[in-house]
Biopython code that builds the backbone (N, CA, C, O; Angstrom):
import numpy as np
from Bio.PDB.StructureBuilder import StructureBuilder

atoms = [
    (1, "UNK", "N", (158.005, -109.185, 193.762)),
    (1, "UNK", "CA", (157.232, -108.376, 192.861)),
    (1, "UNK", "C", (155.746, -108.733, 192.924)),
    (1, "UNK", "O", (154.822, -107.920, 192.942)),
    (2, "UNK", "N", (155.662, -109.874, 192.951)),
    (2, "UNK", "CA", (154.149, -110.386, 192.890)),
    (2, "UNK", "C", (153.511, -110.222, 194.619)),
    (2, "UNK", "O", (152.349, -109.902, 194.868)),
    (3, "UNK", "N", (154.304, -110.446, 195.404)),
    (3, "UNK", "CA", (153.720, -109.701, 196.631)),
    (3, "UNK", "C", (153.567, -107.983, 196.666)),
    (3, "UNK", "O", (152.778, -107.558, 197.510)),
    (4, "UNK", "N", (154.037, -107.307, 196.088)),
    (4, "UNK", "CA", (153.686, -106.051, 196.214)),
    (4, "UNK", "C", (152.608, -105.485, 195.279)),
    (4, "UNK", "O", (152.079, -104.374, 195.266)),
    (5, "UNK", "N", (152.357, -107.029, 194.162)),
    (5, "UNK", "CA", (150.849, -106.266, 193.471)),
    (5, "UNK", "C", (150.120, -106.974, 194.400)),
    (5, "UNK", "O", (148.948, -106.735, 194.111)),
    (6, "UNK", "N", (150.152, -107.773, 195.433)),
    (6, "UNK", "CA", (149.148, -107.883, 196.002)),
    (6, "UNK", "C", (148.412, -107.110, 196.879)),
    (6, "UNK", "O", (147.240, -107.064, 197.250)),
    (7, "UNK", "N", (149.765, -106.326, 197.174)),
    (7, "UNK", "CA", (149.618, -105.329, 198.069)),
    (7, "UNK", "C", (148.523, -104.064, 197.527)),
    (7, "UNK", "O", (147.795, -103.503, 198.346)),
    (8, "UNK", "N", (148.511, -103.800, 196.471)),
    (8, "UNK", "CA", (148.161, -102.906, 195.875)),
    (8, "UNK", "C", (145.899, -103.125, 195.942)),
    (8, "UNK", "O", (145.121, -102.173, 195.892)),
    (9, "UNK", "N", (145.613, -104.186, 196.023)),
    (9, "UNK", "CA", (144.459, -104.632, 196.361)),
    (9, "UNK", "C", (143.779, -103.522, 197.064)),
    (9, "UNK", "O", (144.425, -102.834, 197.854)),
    (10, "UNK", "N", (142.566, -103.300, 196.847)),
    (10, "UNK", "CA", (142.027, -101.950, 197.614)),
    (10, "UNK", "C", (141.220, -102.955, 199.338)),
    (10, "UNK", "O", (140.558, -103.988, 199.437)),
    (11, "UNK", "N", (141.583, -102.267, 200.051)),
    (11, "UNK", "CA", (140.858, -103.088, 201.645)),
    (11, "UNK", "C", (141.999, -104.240, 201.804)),
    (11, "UNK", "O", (141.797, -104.963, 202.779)),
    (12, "UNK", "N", (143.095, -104.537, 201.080)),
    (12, "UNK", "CA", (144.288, -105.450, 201.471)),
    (12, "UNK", "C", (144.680, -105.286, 203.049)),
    (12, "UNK", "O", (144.319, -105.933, 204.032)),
    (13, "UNK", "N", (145.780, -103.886, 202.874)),
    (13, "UNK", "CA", (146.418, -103.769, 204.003)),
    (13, "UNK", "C", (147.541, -104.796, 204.004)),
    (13, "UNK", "O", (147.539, -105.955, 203.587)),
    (14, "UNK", "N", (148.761, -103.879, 204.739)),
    (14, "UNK", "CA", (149.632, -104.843, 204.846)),
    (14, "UNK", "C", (149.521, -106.433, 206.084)),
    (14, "UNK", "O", (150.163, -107.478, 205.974)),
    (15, "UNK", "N", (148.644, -106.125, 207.005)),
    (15, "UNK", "CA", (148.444, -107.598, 207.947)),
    (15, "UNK", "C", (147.880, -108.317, 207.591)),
    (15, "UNK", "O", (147.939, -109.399, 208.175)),
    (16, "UNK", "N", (146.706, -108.136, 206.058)),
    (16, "UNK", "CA", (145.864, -108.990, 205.472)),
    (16, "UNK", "C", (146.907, -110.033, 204.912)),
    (16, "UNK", "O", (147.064, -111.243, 205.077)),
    (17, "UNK", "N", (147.747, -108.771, 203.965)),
    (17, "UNK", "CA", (148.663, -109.365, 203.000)),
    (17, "UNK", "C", (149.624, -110.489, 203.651)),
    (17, "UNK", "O", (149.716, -111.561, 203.053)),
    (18, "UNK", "N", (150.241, -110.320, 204.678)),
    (18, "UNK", "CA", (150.389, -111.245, 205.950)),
    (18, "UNK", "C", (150.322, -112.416, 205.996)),
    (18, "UNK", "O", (151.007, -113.363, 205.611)),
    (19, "UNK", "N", (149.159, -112.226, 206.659)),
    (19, "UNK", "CA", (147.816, -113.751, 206.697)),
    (19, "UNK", "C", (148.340, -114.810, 205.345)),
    (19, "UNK", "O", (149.108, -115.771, 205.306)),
    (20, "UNK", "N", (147.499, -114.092, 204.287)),
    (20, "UNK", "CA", (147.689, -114.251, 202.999)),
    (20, "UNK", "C", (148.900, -115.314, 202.593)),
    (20, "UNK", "O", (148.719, -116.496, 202.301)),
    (21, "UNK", "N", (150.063, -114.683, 202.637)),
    (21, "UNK", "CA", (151.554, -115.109, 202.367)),
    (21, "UNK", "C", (151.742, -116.652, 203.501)),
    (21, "UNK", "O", (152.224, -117.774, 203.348)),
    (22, "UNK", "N", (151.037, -115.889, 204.672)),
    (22, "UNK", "CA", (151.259, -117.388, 205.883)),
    (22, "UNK", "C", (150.125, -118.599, 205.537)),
    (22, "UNK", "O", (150.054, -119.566, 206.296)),
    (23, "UNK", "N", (149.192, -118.490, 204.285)),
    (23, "UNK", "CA", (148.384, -119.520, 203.689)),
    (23, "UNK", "C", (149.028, -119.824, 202.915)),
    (23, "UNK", "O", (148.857, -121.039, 202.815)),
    (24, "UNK", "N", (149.892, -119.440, 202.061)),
    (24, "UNK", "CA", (150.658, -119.755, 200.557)),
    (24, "UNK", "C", (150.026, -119.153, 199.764)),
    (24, "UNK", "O", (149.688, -119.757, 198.746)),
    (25, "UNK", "N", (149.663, -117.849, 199.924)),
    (25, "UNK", "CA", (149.223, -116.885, 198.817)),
    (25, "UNK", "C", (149.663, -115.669, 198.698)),
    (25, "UNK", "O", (149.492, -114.647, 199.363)),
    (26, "UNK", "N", (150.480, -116.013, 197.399)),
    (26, "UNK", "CA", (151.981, -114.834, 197.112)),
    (26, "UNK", "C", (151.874, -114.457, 195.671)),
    (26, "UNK", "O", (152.762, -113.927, 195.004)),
    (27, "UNK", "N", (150.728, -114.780, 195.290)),
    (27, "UNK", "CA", (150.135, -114.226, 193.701)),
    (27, "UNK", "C", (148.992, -113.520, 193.376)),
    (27, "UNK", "O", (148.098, -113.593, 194.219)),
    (28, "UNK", "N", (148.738, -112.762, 192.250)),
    (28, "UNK", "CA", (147.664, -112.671, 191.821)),
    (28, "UNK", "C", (146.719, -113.687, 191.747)),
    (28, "UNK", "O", (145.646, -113.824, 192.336)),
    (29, "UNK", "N", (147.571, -114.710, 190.531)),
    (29, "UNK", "CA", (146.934, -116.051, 189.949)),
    (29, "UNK", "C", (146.391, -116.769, 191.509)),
    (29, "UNK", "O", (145.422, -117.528, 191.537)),
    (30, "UNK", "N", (147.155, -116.407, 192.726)),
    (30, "UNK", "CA", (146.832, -117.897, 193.419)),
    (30, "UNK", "C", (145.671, -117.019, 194.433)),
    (30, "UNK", "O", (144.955, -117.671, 195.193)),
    (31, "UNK", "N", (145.587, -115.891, 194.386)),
    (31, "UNK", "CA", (144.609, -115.094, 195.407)),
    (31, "UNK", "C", (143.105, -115.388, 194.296)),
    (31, "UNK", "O", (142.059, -115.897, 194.700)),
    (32, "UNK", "N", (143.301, -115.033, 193.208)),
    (32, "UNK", "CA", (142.343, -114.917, 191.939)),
    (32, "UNK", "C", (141.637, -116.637, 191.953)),
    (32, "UNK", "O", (140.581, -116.859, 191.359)),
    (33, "UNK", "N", (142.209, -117.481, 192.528)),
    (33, "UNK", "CA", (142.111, -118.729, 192.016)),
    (33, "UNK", "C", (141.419, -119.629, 193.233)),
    (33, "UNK", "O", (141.161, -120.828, 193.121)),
    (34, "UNK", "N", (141.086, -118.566, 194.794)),
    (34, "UNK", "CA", (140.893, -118.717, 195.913)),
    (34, "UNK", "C", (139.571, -119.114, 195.871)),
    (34, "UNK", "O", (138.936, -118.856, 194.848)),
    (35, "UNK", "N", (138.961, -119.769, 196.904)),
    (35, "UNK", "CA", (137.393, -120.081, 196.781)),
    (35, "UNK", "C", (137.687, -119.153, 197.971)),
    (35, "UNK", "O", (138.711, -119.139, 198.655)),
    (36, "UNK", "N", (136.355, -118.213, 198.111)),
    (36, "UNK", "CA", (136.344, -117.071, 198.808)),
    (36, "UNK", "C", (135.601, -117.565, 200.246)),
    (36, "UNK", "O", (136.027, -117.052, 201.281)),
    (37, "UNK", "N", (134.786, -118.295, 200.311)),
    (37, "UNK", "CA", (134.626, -119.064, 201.527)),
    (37, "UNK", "C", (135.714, -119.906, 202.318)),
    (37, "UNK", "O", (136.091, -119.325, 203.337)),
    (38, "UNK", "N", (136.171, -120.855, 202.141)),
    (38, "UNK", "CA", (137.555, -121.233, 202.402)),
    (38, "UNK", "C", (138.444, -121.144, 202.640)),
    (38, "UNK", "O", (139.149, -121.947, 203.251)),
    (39, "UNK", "N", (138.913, -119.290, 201.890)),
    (39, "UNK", "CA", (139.854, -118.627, 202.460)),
    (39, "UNK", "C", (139.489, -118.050, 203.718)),
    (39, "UNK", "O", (140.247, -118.167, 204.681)),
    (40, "UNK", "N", (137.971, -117.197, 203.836)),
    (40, "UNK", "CA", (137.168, -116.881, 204.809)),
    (40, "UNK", "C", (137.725, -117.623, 206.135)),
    (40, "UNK", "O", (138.155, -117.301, 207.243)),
    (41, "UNK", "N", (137.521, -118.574, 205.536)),
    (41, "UNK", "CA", (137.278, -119.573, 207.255)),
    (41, "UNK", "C", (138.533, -120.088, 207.670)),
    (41, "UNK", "O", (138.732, -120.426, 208.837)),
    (42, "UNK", "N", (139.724, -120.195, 206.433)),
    (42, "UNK", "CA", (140.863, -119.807, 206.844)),
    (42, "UNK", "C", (141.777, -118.892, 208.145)),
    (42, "UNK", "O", (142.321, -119.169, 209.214)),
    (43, "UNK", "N", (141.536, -117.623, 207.262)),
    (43, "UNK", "CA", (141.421, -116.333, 207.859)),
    (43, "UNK", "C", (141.106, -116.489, 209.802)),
    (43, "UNK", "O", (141.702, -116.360, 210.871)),
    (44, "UNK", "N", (139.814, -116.829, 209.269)),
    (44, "UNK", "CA", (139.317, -116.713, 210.579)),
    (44, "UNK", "C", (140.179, -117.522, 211.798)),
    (44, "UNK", "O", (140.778, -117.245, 212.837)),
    (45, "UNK", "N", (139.873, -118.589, 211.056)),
    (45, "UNK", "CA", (141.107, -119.590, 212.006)),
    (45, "UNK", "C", (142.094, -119.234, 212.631)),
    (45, "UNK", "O", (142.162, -119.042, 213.845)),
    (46, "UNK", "N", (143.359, -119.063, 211.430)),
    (46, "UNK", "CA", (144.499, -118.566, 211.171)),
    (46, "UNK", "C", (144.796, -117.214, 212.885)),
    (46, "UNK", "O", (145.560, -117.301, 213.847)),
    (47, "UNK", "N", (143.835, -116.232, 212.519)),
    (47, "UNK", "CA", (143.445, -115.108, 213.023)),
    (47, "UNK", "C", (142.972, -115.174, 214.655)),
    (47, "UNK", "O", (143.643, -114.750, 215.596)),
    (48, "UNK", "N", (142.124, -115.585, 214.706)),
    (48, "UNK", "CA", (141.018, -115.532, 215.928)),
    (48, "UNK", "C", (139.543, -114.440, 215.608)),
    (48, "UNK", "O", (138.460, -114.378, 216.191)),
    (49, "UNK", "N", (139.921, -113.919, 214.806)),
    (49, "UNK", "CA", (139.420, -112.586, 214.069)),
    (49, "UNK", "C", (138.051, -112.605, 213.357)),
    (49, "UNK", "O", (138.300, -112.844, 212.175)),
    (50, "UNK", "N", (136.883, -112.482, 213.507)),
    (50, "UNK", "CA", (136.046, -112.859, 212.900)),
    (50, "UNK", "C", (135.685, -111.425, 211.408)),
    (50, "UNK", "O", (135.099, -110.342, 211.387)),
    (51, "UNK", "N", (136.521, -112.366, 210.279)),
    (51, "UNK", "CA", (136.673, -111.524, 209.049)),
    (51, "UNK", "C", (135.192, -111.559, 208.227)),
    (51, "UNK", "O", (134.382, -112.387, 207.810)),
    (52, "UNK", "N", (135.332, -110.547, 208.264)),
    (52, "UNK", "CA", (133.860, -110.191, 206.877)),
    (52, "UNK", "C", (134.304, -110.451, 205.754)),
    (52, "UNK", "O", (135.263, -110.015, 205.117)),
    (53, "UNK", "N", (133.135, -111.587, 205.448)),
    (53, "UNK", "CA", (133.912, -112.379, 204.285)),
    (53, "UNK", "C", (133.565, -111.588, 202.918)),
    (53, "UNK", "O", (134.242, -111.841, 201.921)),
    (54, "UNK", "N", (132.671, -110.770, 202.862)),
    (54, "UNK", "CA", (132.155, -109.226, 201.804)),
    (54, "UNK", "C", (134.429, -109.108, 201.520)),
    (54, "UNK", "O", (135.063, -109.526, 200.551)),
    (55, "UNK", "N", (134.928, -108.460, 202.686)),
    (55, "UNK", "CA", (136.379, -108.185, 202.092)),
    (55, "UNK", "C", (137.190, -109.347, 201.418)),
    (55, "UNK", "O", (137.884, -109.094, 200.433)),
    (56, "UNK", "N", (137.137, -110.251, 201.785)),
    (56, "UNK", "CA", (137.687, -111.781, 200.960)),
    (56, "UNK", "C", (137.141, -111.531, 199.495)),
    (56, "UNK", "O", (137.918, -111.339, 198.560)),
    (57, "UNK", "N", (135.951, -111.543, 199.363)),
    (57, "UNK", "CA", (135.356, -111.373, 197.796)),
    (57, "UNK", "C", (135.976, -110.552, 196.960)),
    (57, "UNK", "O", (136.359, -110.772, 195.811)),
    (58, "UNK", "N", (136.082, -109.176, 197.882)),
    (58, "UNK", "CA", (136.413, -107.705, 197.482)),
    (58, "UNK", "C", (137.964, -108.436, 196.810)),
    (58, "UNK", "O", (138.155, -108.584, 195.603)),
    (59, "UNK", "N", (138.708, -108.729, 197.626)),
    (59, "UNK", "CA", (139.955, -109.554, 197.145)),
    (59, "UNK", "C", (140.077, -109.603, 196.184)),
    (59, "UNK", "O", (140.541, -108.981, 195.228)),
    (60, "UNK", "N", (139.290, -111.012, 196.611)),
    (60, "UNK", "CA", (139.546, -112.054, 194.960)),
    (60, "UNK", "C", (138.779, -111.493, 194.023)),
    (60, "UNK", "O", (139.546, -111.213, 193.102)),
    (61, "UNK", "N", (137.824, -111.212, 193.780)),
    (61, "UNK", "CA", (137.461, -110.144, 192.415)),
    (61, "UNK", "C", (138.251, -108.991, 192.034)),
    (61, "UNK", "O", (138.096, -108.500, 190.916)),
    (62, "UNK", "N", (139.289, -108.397, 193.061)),
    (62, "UNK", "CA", (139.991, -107.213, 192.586)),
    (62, "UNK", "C", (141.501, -108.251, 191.747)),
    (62, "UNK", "O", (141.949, -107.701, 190.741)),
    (63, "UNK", "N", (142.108, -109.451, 192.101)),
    (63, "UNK", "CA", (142.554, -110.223, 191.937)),
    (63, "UNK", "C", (142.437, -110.535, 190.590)),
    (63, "UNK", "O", (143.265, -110.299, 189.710)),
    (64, "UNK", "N", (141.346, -111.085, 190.481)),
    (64, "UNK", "CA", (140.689, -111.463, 189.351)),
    (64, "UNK", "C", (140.861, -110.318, 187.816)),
    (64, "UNK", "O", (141.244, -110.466, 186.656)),
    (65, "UNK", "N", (140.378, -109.293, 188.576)),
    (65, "UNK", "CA", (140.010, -108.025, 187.472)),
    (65, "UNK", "C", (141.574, -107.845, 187.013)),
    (65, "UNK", "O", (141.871, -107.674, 185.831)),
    (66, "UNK", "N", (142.661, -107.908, 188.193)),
    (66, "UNK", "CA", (144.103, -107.432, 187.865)),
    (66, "UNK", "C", (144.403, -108.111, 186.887)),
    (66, "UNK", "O", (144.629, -107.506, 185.840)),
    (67, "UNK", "N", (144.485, -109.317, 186.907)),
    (67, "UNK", "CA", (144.977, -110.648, 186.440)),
    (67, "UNK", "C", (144.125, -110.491, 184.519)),
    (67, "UNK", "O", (144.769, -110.784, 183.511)),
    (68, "UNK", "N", (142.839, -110.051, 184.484)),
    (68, "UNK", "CA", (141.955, -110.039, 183.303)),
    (68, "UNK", "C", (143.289, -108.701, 182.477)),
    (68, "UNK", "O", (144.214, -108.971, 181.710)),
    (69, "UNK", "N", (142.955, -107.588, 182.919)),
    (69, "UNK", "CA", (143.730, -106.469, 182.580)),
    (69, "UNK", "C", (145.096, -106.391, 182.267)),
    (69, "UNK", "O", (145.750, -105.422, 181.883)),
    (70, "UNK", "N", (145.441, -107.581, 182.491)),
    (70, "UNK", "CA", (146.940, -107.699, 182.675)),
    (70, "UNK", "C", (148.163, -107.097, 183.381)),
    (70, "UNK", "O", (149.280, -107.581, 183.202)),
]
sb = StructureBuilder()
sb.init_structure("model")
sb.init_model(0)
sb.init_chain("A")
sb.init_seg("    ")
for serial, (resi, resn, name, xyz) in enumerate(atoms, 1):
    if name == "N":
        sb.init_residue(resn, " ", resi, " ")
    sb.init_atom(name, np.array(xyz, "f"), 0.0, 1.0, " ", f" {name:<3s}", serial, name[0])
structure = sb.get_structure()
């Protein structure tokens, strides 16, 4: 359940969501709770992929806002 509100993230996508799950991030709380650089460079790693870290933010602030709203 909590992976499919992640899914719901606007600029997610399901291969982000992916990534994501293969870091140990399978929540709102734990995406919301991300330092957005870190995950960045994660990502990148993880990937080979050089991610615009503008969409990481986009993330975790949409994360964030879910999590406020309940």
């Amino acid at each position: 359940m909590e992976t499919a509100r992640l899914a719901t993230l606007r600029g997610l996508g399901t291969e982000n969501l992916r990534h994501l799950n293969a870091l140990g991030i399978r929540t709102m709380r734990a995406l919301a709770s991300s330092d957005w650089g870190a995950l960045d460079a994660q990502l990148e790693q993880m990937t080979g992929d050089d991610i615009v870290d503008a969409r990481v933010r986009v993330w975790i602030r949409g994360a964030r806002r879910a999590l406020e709203q309940g």
